[in-house]
VEXLOPA-96062 format. One record per residue (C-alpha): residue in three letters; x, y, z; residue number from 1. Coordinates in nm, 4 decimals. Layout:
BEGIN
<node><aa>ALA</aa><xx>X</xx><yy>Y</yy><zz>Z</zz><i>NUM</i></node>
...
This chain:
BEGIN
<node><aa>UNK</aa><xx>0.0000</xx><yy>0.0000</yy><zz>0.0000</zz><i>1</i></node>
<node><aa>UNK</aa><xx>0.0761</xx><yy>0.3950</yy><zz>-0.0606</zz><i>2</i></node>
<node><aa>UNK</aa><xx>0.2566</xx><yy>0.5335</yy><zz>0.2460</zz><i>3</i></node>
<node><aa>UNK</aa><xx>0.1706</xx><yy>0.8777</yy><zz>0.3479</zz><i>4</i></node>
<node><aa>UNK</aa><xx>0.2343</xx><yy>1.1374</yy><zz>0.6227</zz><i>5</i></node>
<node><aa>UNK</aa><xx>-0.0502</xx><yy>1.3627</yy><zz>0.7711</zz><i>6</i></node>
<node><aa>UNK</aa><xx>0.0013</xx><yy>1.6705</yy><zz>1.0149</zz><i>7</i></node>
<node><aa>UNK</aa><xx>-0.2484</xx><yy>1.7264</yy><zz>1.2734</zz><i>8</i></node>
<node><aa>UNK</aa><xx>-0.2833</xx><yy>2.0324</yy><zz>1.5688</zz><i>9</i></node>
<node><aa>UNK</aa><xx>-0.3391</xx><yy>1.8810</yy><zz>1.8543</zz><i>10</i></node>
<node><aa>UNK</aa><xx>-0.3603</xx><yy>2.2165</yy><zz>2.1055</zz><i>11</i></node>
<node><aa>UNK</aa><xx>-0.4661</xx><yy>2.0991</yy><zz>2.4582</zz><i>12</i></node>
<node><aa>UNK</aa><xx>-0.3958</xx><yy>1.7206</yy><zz>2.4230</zz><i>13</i></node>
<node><aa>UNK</aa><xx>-0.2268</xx><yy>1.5788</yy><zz>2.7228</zz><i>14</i></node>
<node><aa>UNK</aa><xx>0.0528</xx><yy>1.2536</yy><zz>2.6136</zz><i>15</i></node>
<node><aa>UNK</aa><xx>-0.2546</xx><yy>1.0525</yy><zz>2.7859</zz><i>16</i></node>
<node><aa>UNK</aa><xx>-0.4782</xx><yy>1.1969</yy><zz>2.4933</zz><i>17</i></node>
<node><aa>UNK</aa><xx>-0.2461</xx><yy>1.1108</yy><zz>2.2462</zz><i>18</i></node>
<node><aa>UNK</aa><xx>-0.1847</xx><yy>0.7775</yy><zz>2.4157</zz><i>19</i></node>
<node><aa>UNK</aa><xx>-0.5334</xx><yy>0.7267</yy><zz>2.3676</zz><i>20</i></node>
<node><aa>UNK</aa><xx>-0.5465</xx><yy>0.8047</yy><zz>1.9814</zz><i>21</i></node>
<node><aa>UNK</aa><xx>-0.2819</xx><yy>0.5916</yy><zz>1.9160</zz><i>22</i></node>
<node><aa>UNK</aa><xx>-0.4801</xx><yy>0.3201</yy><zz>2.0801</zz><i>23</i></node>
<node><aa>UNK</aa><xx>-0.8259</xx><yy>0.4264</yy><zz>1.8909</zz><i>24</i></node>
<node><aa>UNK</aa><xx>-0.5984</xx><yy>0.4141</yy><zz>1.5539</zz><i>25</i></node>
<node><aa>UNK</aa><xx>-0.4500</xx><yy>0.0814</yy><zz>1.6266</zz><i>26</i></node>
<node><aa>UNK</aa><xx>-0.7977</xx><yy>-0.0669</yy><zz>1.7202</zz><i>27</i></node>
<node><aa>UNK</aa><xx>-0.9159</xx><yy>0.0813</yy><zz>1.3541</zz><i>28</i></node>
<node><aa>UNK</aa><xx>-0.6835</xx><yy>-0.0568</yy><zz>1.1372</zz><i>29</i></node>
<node><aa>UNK</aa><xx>-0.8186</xx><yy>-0.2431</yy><zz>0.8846</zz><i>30</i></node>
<node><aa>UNK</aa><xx>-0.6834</xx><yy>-0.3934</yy><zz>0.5030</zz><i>31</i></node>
<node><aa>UNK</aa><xx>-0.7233</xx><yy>-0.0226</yy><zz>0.3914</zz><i>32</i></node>
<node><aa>UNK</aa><xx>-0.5609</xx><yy>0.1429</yy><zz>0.6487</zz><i>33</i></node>
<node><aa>UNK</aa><xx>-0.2444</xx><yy>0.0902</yy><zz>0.8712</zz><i>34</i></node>
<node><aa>UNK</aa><xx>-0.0573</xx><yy>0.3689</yy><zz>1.1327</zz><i>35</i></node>
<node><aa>UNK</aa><xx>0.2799</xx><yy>0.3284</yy><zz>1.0937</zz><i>36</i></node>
<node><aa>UNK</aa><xx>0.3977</xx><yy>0.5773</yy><zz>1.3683</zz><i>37</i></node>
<node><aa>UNK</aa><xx>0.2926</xx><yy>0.8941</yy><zz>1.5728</zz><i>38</i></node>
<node><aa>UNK</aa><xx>0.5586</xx><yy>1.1811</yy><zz>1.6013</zz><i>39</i></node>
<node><aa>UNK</aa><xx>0.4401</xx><yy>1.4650</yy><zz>1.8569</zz><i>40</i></node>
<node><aa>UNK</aa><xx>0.4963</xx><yy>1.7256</yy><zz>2.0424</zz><i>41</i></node>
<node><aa>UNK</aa><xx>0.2373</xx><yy>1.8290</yy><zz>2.3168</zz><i>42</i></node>
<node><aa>UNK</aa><xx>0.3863</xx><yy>2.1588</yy><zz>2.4144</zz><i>43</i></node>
<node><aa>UNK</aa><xx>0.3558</xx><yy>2.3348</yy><zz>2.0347</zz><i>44</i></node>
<node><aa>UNK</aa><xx>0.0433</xx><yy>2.0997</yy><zz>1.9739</zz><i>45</i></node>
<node><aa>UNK</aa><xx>0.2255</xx><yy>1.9289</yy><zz>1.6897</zz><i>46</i></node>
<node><aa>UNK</aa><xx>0.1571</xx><yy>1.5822</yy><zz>1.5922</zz><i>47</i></node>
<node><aa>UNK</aa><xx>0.2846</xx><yy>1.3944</yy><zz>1.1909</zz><i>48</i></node>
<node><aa>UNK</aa><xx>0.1343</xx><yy>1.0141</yy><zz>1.1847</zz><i>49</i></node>
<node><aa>UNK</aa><xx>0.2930</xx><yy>0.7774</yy><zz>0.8717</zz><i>50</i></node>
<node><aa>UNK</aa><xx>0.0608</xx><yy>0.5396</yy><zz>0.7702</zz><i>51</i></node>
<node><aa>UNK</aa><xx>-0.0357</xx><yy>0.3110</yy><zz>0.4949</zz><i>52</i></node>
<node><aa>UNK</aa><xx>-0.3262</xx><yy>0.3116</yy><zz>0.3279</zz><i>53</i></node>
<node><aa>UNK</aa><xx>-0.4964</xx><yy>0.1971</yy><zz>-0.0754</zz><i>54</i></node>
<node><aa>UNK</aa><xx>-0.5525</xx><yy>0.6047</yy><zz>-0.1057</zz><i>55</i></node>
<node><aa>UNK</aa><xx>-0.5558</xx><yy>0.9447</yy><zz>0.0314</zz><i>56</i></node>
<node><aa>UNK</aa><xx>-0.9713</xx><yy>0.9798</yy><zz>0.0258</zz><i>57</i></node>
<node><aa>UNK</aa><xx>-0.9976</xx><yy>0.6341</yy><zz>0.2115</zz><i>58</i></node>
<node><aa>UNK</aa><xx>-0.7311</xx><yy>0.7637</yy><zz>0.4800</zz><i>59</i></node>
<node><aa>UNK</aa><xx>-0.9203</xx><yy>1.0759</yy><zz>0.4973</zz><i>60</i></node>
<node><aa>UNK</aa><xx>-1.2741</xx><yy>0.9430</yy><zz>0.5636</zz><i>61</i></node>
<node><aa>UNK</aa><xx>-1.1014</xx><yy>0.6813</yy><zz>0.8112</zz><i>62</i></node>
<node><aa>UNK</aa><xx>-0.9156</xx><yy>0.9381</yy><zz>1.0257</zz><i>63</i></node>
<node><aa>UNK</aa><xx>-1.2733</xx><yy>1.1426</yy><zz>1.0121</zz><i>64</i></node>
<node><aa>UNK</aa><xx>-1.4502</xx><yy>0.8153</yy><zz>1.1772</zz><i>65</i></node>
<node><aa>UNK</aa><xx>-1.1721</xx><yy>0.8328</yy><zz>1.4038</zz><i>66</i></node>
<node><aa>UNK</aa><xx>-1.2731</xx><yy>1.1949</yy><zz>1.4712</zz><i>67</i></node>
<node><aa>UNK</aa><xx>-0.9895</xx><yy>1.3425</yy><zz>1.3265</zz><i>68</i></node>
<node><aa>UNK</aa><xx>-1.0134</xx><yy>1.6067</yy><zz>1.0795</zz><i>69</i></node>
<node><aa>UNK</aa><xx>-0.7476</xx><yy>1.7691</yy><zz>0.8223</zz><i>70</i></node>
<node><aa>UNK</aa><xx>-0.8459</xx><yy>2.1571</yy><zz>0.9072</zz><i>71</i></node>
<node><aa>UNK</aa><xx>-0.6966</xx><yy>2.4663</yy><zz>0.7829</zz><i>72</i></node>
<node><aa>UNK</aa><xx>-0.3830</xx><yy>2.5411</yy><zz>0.5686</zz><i>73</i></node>
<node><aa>UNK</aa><xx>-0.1787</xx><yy>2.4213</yy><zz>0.8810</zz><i>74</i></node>
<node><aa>UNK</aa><xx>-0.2632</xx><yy>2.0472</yy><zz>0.8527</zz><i>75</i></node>
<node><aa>UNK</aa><xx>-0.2365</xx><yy>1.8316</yy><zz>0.5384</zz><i>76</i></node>
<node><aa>UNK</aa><xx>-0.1886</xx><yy>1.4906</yy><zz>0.4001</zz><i>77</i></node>
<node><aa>UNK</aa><xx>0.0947</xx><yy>1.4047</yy><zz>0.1550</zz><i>78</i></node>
<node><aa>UNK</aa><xx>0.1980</xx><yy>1.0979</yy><zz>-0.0286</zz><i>79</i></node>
<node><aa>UNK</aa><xx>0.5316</xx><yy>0.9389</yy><zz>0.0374</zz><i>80</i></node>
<node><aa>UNK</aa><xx>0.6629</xx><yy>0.8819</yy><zz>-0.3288</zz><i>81</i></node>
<node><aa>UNK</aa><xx>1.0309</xx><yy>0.8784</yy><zz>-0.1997</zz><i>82</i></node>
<node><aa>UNK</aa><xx>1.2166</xx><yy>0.8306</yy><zz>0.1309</zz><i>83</i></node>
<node><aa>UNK</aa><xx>1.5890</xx><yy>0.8327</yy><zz>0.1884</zz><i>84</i></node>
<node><aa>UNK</aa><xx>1.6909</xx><yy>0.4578</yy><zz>0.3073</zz><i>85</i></node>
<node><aa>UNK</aa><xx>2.0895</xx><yy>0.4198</yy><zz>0.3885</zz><i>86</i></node>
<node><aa>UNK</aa><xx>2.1609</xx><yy>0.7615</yy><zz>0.2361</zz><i>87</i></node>
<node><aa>UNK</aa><xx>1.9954</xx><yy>0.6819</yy><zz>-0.1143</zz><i>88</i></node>
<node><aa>UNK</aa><xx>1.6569</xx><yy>0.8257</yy><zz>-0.2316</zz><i>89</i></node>
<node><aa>UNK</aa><xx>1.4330</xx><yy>0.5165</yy><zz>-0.2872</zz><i>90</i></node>
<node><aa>UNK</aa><xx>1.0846</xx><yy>0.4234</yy><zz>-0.3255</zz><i>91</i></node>
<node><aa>UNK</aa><xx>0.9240</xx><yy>0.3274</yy><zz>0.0231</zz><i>92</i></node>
<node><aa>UNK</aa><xx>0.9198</xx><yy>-0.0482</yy><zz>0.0815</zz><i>93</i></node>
<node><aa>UNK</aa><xx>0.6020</xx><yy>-0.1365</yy><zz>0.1511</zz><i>94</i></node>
<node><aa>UNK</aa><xx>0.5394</xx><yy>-0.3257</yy><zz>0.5110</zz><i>95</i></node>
<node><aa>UNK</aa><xx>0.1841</xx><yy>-0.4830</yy><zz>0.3828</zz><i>96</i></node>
<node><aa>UNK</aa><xx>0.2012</xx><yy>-0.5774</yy><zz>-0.0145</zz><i>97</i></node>
């Protein structure tokens, strides 16, 4: 599957409110969408997920059922279509062919 990266605000959220969206995503995960890994920080309300998922409008509708919304020019979804592996710019291996 596609790998992509998402940034979210997440003002106010305690690491036991992200603690328990990681937990929500993980229980969600389904053939069309995986969370790879969560990257935050709580005191500038910053949070980048990688996931994996068939496309960018399932991801979208799944992270709205998990009540999270892309809002504003400040948070966005983009599609991996390289990564750097061992110093060299590859395509992203894909953890669920």
């Amino acid at each position: 599957m596609p790998k992509f990266i998402s940034t979210h605000a997440i003002a106010c959220m305690t690491r036991q409110d992200v603690a328990r969206l990681l937990k929500r995503f993980k229980e969600e995960e389904n053939a069309d969408v995986s969370n790879i890994r969560v990257l935050c920080d709580t005191l500038s309300g910053r949070m980048i997920c990688e996931w994996e998922a068939r496309d960018s409008v399932t991801l979208i509708a799944w992270l709205k059922k998990c009540n999270v919304q892309l809002r504003g020019t400040g948070e966005w979804l983009m599609t991996v279509q390289y990564e750097s592996i061992d110093d060299e710019l590859v395509v992203p291996p894909r953890r669920n062919a």
